[in-house]
MARBA-3410 file (N, C-alpha, C, O; in Angstrom, 1 decimal):
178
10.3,23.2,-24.8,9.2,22.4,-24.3,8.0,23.3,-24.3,7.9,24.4,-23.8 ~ 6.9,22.5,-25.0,5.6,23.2,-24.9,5.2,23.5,-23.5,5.9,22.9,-22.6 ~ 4.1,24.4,-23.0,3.4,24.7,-21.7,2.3,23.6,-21.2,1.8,23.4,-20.1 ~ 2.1,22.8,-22.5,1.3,21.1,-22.0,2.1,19.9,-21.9,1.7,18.9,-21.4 ~ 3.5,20.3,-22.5,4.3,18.9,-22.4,4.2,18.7,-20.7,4.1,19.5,-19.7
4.4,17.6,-20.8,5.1,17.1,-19.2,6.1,16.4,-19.3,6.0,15.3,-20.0 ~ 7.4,16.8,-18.6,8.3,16.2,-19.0,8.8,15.3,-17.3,8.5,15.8,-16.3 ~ 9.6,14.0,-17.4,9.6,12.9,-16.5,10.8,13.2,-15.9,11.6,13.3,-16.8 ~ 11.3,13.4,-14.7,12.6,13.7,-14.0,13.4,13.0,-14.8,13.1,12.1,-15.6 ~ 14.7,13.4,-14.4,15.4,12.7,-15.3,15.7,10.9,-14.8,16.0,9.9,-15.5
15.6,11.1,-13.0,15.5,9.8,-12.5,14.1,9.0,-12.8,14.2,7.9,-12.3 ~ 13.4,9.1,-13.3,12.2,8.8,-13.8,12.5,7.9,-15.5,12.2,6.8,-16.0 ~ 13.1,9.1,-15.7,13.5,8.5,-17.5,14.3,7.6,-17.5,14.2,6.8,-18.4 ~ 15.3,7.6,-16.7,16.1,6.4,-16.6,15.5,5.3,-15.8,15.8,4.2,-16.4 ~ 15.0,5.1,-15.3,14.2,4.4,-14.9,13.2,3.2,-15.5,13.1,2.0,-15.2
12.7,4.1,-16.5,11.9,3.5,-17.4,12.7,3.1,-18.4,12.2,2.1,-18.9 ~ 14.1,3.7,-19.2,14.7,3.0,-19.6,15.3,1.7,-19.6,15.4,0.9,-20.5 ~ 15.9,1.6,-18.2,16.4,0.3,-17.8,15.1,-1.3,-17.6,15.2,-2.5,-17.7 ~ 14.0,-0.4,-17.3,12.9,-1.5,-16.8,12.8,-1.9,-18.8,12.5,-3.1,-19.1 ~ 13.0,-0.9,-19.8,12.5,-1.0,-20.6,13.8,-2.3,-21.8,13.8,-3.1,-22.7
14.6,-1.8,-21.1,15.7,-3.2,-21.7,16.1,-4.1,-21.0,17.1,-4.7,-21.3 ~ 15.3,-4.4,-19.5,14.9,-5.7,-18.8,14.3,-6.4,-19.4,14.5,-7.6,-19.8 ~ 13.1,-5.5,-19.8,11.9,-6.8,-20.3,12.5,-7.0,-21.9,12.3,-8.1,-22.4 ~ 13.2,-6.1,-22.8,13.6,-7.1,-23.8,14.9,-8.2,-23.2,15.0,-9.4,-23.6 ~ 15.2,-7.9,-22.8,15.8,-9.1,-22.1,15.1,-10.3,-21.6,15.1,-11.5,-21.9
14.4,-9.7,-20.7,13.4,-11.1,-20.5,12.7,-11.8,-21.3,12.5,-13.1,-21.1 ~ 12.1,-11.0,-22.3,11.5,-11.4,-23.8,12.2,-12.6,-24.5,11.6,-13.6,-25.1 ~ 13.7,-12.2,-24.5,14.8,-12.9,-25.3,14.5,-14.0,-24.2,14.3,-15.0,-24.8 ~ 14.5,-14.2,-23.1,15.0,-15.3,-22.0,13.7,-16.3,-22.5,13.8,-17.4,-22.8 ~ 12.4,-15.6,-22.4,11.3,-16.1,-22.5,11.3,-17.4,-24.0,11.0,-18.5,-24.2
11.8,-16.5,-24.7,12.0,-17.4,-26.2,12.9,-18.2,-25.5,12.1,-19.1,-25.2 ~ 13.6,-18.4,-25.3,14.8,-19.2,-24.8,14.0,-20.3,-24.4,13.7,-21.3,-25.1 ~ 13.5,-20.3,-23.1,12.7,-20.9,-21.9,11.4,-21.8,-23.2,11.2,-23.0,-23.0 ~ 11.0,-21.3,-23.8,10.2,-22.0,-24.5,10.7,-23.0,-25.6,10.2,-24.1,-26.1 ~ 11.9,-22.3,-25.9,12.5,-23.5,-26.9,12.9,-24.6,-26.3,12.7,-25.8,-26.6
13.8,-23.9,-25.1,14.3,-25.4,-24.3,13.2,-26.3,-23.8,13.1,-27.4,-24.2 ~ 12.2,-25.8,-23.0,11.2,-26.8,-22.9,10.5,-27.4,-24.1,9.6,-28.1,-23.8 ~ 10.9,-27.0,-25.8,10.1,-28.0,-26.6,11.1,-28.9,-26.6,10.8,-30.0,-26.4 ~ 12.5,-28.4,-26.8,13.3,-29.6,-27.0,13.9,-30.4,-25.6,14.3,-31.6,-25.4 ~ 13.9,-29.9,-25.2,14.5,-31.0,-24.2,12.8,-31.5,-23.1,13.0,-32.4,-22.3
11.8,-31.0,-23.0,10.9,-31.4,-22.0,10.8,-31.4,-20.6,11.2,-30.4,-20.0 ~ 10.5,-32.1,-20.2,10.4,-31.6,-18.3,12.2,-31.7,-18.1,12.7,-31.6,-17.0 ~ 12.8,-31.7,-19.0,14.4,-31.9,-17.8,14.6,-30.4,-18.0,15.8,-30.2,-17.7 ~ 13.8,-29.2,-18.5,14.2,-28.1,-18.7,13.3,-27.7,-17.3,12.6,-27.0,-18.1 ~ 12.8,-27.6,-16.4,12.2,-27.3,-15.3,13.5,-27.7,-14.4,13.7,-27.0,-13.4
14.5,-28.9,-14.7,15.2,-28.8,-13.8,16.4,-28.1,-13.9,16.7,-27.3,-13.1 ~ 17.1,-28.3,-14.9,18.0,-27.4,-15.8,17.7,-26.1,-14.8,18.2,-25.8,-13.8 ~ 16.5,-25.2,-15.6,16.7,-23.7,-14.9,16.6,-23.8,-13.2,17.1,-22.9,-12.5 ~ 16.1,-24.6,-12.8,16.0,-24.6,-11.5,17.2,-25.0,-10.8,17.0,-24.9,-9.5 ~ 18.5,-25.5,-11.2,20.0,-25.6,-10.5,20.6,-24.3,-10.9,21.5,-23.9,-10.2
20.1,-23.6,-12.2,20.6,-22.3,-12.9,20.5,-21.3,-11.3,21.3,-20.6,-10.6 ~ 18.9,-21.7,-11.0,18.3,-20.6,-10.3,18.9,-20.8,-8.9,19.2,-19.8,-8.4 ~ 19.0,-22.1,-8.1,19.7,-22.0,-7.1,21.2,-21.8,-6.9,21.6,-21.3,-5.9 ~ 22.1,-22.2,-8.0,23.2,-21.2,-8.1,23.5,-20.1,-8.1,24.6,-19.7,-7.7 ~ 22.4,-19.1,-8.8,22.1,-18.2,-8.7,22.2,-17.2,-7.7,22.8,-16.2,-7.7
21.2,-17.7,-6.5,20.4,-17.3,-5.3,21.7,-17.7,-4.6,22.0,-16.9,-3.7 ~ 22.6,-18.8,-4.7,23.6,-18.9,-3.2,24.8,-18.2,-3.7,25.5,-17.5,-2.9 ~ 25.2,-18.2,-5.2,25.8,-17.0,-5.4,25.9,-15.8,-4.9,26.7,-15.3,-4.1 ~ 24.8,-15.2,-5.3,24.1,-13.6,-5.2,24.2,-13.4,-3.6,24.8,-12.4,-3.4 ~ 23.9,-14.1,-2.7,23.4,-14.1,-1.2,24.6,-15.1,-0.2,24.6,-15.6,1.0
25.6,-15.0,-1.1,26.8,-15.2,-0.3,27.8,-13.7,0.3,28.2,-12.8,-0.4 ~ 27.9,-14.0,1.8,28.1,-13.1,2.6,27.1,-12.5,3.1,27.2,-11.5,3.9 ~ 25.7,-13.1,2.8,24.2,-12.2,3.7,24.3,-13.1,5.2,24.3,-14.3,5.4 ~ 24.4,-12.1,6.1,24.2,-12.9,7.4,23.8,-14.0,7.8,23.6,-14.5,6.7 ~ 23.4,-14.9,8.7,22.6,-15.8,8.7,21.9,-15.8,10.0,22.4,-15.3,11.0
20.6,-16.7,9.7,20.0,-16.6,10.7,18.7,-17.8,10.8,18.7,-18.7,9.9 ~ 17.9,-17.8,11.7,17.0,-19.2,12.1,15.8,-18.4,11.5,14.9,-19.1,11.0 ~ 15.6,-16.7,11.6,14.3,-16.1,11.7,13.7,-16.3,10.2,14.0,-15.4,9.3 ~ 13.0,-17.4,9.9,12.1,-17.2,8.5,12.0,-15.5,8.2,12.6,-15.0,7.4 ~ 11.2,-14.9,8.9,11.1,-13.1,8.5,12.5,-12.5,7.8,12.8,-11.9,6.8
13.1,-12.7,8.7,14.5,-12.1,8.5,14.9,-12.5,7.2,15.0,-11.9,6.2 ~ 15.2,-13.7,7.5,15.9,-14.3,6.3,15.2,-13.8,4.7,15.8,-13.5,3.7 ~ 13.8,-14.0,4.9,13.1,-13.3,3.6,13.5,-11.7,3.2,13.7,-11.2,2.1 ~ 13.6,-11.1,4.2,13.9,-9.8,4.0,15.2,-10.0,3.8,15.3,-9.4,2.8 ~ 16.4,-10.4,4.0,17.7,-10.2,3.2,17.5,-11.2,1.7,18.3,-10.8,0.8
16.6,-12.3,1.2,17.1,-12.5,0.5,16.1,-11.5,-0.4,16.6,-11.5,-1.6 ~ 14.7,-10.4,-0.2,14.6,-9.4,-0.9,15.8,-8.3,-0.7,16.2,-7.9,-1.8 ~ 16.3,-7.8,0.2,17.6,-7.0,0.1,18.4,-7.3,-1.3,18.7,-6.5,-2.2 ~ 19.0,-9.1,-1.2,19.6,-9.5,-2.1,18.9,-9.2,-3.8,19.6,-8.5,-4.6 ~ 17.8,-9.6,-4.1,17.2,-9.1,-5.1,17.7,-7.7,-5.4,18.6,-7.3,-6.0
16.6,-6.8,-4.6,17.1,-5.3,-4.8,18.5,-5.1,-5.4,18.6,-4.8,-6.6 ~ 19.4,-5.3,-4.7,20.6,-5.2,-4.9,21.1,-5.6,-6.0,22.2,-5.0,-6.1 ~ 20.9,-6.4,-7.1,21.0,-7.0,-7.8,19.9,-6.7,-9.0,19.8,-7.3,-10.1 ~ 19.3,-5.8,-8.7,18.1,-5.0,-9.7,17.2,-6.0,-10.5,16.9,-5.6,-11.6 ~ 16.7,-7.3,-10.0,15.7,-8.0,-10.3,14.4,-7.7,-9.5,14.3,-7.8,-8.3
13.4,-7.3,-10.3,12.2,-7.0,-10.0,11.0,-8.1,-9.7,9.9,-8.0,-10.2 ~ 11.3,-8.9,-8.7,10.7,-10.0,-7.9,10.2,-9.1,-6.5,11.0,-9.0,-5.6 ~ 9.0,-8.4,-6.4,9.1,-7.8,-5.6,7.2,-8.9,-4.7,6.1,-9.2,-5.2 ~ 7.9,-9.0,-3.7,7.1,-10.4,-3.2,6.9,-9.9,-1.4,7.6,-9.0,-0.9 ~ 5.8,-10.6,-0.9,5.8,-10.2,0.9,5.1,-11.3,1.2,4.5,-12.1,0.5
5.2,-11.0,2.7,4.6,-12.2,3.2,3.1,-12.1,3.1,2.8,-11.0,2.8 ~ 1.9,-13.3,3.3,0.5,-13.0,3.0,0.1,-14.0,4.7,0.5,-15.2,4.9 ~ -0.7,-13.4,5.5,-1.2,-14.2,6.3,-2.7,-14.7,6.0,-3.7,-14.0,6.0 ~ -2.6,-15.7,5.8,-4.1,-15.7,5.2,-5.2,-15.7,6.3,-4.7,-16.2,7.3 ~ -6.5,-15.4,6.7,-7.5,-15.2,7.7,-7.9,-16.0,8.6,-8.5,-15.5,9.6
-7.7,-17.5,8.4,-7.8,-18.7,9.4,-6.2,-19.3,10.2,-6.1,-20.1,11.1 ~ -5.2,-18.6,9.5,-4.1,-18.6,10.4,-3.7,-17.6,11.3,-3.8,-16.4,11.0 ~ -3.3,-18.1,12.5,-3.3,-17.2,14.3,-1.6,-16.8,13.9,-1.1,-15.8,14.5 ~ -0.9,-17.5,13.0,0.4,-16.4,12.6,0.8,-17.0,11.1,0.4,-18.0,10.5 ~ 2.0,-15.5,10.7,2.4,-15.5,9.7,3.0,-16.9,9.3,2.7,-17.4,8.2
3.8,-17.3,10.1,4.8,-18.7,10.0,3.7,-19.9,10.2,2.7,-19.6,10.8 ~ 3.6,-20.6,9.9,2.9,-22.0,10.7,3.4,-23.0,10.3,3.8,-23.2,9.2 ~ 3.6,-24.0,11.5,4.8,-25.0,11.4,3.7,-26.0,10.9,2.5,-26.1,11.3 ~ 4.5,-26.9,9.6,3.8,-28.0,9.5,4.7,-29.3,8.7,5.9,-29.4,8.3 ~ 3.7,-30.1,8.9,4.9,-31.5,8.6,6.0,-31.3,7.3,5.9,-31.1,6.1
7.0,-31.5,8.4,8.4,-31.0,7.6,9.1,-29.9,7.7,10.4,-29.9,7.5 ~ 8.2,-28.9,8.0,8.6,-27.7,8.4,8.3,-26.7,8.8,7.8,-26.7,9.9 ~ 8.5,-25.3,8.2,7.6,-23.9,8.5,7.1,-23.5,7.4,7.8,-23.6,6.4 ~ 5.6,-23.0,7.3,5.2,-22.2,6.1,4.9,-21.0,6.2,4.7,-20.3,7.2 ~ 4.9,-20.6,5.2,4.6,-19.0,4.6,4.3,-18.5,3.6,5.2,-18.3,2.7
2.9,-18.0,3.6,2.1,-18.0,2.3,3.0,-16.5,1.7,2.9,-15.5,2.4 ~ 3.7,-16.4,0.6,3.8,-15.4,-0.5,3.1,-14.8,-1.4,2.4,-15.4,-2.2 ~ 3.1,-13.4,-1.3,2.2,-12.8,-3.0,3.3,-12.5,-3.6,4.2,-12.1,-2.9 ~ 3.4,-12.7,-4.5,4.5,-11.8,-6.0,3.6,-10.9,-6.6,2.7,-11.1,-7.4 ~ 4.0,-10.0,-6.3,3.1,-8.4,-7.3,4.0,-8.0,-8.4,3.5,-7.3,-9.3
5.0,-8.5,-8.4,5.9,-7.6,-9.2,6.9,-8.3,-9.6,8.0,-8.1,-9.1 ~ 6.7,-9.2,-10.4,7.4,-10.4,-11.3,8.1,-10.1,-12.0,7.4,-9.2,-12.2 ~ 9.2,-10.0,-13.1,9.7,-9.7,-14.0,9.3,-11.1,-14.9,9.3,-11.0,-16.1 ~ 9.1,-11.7,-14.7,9.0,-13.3,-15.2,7.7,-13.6,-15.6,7.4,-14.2,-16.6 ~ 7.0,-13.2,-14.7,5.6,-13.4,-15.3,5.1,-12.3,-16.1,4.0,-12.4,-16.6
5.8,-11.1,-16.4,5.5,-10.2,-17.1,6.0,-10.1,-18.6,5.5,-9.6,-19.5 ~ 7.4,-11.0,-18.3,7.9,-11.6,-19.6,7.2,-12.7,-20.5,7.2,-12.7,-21.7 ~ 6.4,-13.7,-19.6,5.1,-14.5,-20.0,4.4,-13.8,-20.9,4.5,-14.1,-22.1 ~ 3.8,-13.1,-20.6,2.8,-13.0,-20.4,2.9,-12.1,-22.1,2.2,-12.3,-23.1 ~ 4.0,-11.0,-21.9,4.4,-10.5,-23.3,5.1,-11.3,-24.4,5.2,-10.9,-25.6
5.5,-12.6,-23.7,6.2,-13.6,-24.7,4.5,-14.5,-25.5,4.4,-14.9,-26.7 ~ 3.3,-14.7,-24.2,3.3,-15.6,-24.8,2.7,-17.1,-23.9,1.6,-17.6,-23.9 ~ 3.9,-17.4,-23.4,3.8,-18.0,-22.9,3.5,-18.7,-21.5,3.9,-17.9,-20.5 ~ 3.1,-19.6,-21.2,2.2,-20.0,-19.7,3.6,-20.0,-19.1,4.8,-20.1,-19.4 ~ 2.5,-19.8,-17.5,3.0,-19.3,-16.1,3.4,-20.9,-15.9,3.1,-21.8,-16.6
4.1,-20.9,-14.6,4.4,-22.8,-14.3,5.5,-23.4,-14.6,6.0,-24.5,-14.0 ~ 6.2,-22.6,-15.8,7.2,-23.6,-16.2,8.5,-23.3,-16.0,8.8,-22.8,-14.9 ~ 9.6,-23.4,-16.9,11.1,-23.3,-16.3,11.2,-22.1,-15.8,11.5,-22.1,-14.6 ~ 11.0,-21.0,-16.6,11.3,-19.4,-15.5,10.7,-19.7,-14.2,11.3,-19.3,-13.2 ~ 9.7,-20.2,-14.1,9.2,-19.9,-13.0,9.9,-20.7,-12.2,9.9,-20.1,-11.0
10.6,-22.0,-12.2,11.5,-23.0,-11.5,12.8,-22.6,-11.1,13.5,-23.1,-10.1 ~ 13.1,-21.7,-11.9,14.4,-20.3,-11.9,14.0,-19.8,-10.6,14.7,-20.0,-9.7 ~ 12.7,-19.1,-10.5,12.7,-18.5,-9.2,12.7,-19.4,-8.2,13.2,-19.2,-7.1 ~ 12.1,-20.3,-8.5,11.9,-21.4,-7.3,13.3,-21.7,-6.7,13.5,-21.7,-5.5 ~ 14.6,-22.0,-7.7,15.9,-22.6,-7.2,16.4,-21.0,-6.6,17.1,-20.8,-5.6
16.0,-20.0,-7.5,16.7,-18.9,-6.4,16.7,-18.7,-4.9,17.6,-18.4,-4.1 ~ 15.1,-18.9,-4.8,14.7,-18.1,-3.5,15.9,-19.5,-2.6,16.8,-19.3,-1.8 ~ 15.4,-21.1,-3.1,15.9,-22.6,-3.0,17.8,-22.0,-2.1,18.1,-22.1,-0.9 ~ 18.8,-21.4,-3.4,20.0,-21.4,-2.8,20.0,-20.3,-1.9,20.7,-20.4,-0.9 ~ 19.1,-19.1,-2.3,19.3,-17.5,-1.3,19.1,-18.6,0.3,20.0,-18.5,1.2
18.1,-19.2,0.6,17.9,-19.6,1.9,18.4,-20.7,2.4,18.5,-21.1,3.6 ~ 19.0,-21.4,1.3,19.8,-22.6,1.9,21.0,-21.6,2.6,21.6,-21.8,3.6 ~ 21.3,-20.4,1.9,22.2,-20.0,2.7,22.3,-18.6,3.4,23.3,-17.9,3.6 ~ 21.4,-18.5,3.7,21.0,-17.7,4.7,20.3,-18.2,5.8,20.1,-17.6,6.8 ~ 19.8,-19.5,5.5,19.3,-20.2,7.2,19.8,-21.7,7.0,19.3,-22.7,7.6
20.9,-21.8,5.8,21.2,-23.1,6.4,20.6,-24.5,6.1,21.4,-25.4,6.1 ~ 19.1,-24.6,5.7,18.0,-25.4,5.5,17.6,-25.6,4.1,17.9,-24.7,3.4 ~ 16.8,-26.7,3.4,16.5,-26.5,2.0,14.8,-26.2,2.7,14.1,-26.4,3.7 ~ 14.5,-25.6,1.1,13.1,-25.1,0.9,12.3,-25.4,-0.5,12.8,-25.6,-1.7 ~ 10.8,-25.5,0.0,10.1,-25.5,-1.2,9.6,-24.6,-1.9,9.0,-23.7,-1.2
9.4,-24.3,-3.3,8.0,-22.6,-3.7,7.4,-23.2,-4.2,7.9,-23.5,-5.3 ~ 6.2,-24.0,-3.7,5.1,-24.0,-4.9,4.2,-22.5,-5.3,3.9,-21.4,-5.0 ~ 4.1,-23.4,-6.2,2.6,-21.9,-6.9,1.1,-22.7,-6.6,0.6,-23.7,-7.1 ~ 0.6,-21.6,-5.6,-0.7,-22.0,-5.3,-1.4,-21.6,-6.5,-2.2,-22.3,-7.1 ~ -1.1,-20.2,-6.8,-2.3,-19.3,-7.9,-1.5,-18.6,-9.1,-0.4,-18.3,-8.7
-1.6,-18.5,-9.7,-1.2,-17.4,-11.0,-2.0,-16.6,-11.7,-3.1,-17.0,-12.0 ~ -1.6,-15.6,-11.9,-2.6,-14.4,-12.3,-2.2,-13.4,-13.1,-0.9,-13.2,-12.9 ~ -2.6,-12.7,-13.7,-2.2,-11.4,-14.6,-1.4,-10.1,-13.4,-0.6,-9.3,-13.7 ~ -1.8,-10.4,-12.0,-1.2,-9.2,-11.5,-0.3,-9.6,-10.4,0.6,-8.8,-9.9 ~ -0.5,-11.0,-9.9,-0.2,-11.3,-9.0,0.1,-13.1,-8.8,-0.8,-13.9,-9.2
1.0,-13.5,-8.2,1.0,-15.2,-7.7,1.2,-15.3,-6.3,1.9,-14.6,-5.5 ~ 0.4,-16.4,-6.0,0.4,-16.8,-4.5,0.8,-18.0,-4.4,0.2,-18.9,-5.0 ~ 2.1,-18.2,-3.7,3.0,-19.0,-3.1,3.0,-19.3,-2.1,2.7,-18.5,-1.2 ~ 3.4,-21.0,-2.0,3.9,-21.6,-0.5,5.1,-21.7,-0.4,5.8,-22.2,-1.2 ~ 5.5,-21.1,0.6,7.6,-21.6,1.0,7.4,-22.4,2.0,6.8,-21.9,2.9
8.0,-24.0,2.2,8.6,-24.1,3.2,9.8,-24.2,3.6,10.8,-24.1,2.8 ~ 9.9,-24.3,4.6,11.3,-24.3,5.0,11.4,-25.5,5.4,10.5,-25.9,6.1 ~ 12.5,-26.5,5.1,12.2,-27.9,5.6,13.2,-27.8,7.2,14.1,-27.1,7.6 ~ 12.4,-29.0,8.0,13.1,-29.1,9.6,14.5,-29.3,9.3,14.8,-29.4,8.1 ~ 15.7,-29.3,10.2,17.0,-30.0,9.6,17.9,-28.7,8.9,17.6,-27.6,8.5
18.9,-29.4,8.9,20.1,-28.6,8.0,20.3,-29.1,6.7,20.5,-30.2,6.4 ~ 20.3,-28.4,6.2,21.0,-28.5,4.3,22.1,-29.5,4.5,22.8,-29.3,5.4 ~ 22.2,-30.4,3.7,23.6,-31.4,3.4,24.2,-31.1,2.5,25.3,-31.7,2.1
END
């Protein structure tokens, strides 16, 4: 090794390896996600979106359960981590609300940022627009992680999309999951 090289820990280099045949992975998913939505059309938003809540009640079976919106978000990021998908999201209070949660018709809300997408990063290197099946993937994930961890169904819209970041609404709907 030269006296100017710099060389990357070794947990560093692995690191960047694995992140580095995620995103060809996701790349490949991304092609996927585009084909099916030419051929089959909006029924490919629902398609990945039962993929994605199977997914999520899979993954997040045996996570405790609980009533606490906060809580519940933090195991179903625990569950991510654990599972080495790079959805790395928090809660956002925005400046004219007096708290993080706010109950509204139908249920509880809670504004999300996503900084750290694997999905929108795969977009964005594929190509293709934010909004569509991957993104409905996440939507059914977070959808089964919380039906079964509180019990209740939920919504994610996408308020915003962006090169670095998306802002999300979750609710939680009133009631129990059937």
């Amino acid at each position: 090794m030269s006296p100017n090289s710099i060389e990357a820990p070794e947990g560093a280099a692995a690191l960047a390896t694995q992140r580095a045949t995620l995103q060809e992975a996701m790349t490949f998913l991304g092609a996927v996600a585009s084909g099916m939505e030419q051929a089959v059309g909006d029924s490919a938003n629902n398609i990945s979106y039962l993929a994605g809540k199977n997914l999520g009640k899979r993954l997040s079976d045996g996570v405790p359960k609980t009533d606490d919106l906060e809580a519940a978000l933090t195991a179903t990021r625990a569950v991510l981590l654990e599972n080495n998908y790079l959805w790395r999201f928090e809660p956002f209070k925005p400046h004219d609300r007096p708290s993080l949660v706010q109950r509204v018709e139908g249920g509880d809300e809670i504004m999300l940022v996503f900084r750290d997408c694997m999905i929108r990063q795969s977009l964005f290197r594929f190509g293709h627009a934010q909004k569509g099946s991957l993104c409905n993937m996440m939507f059914g994930f977070f959808a089964g992680a919380l039906q079964n961890v509180m019990g209740r169904e939920s919504t994610l819209e996408i308020v915003h999309t962006g090169e670095n970041a998306c802002y999300k609404r979750l609710i939680i709907k009133s009631g129990r999951a059937t």
